[in-house]
N, C-alpha and C positions, 0 to 999 in steps of 0.2 A: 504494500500500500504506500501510496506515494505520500510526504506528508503537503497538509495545506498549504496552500500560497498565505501570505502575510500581510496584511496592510497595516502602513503605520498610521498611529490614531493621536493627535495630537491638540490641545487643551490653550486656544487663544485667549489669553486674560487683556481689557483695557480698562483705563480710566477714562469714560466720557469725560473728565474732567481735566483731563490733561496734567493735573496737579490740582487746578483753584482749589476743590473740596477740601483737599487737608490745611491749604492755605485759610482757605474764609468761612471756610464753616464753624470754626469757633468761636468768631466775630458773630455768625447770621445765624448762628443753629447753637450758641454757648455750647455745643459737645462737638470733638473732634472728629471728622472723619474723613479714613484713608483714602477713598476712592468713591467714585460713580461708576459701577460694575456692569460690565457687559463680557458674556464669554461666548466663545463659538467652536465647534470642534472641525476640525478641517481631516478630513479620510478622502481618496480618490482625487485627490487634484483636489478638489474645494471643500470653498468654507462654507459652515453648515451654522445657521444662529434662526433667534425667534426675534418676528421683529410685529410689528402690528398685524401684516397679513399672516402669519403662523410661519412655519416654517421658509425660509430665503434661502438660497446661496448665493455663490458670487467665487472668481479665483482667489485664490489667499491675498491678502491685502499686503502690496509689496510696496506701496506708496509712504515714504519716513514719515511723514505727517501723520499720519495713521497705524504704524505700524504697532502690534500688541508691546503691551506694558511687559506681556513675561510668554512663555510658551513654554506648556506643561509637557512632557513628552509621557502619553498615557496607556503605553502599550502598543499592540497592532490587534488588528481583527482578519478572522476568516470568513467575513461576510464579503461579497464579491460586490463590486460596484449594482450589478442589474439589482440586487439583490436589497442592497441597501435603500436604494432610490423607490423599488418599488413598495417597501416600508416606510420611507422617511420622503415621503414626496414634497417637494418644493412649494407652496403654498396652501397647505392644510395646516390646520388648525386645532383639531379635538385629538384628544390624547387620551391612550390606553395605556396599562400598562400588563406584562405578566410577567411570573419569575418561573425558571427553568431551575430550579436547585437555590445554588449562592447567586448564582446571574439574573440580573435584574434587567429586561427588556422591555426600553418606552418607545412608543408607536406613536402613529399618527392616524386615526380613523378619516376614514372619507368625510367629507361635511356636505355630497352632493347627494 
């Protein structure tokens, strides 16, 4: 048996805030805080996040203005790109979830 092919699975962390947050929010919110958090995981070429319409992608974000605050490196997966996509489709929105053991798999239901 041959073993599975590999994808690596990787963990984009940003600050929408660029910094302000940890700078002004102690002034405008009297308690400190680190960041304005958004994360996205990027497998198969692209980056994968939730945005108002549900589920977006886009290529990984290579632009320095933009590039993530940190990137988590989160393993790899045996799920195949068809595979993935047809799970985690590009603008849905409702989410399931089930566990397989210790693995815990979240979905995305149809909304049509």
């Amino acid at each position: 048996m041959e073993p599975p092919n590999l994808y690596p699975v990787k963990l984009y962390v940003y600050d929408l805030s660029k910094g302000l947050a940890r700078r002004l929010s102690p002034i405008m919110l009297g308690k400190q805080l680190e960041g304005i958090w958004h994360t996205s995981i990027v497998v198969h070429k692209d980056e994968f996040f939730f945005g108002s319409g549900g589920i977006s992608s886009c290529p990984p974000v290579s632009d320095f203005a933009w590039a993530p605050d940190s990137v988590v490196d989160v393993g790899s997966t045996e799920v195949t790109e068809e595979i993935f996509l047809s799970t985690c489709p590009p603008g849905e929105s409702l989410f399931r979830e089930w566990r397989t053991g210790e693995t815990v798999v979240v979905s995305v239901s149809p909304t049509r």
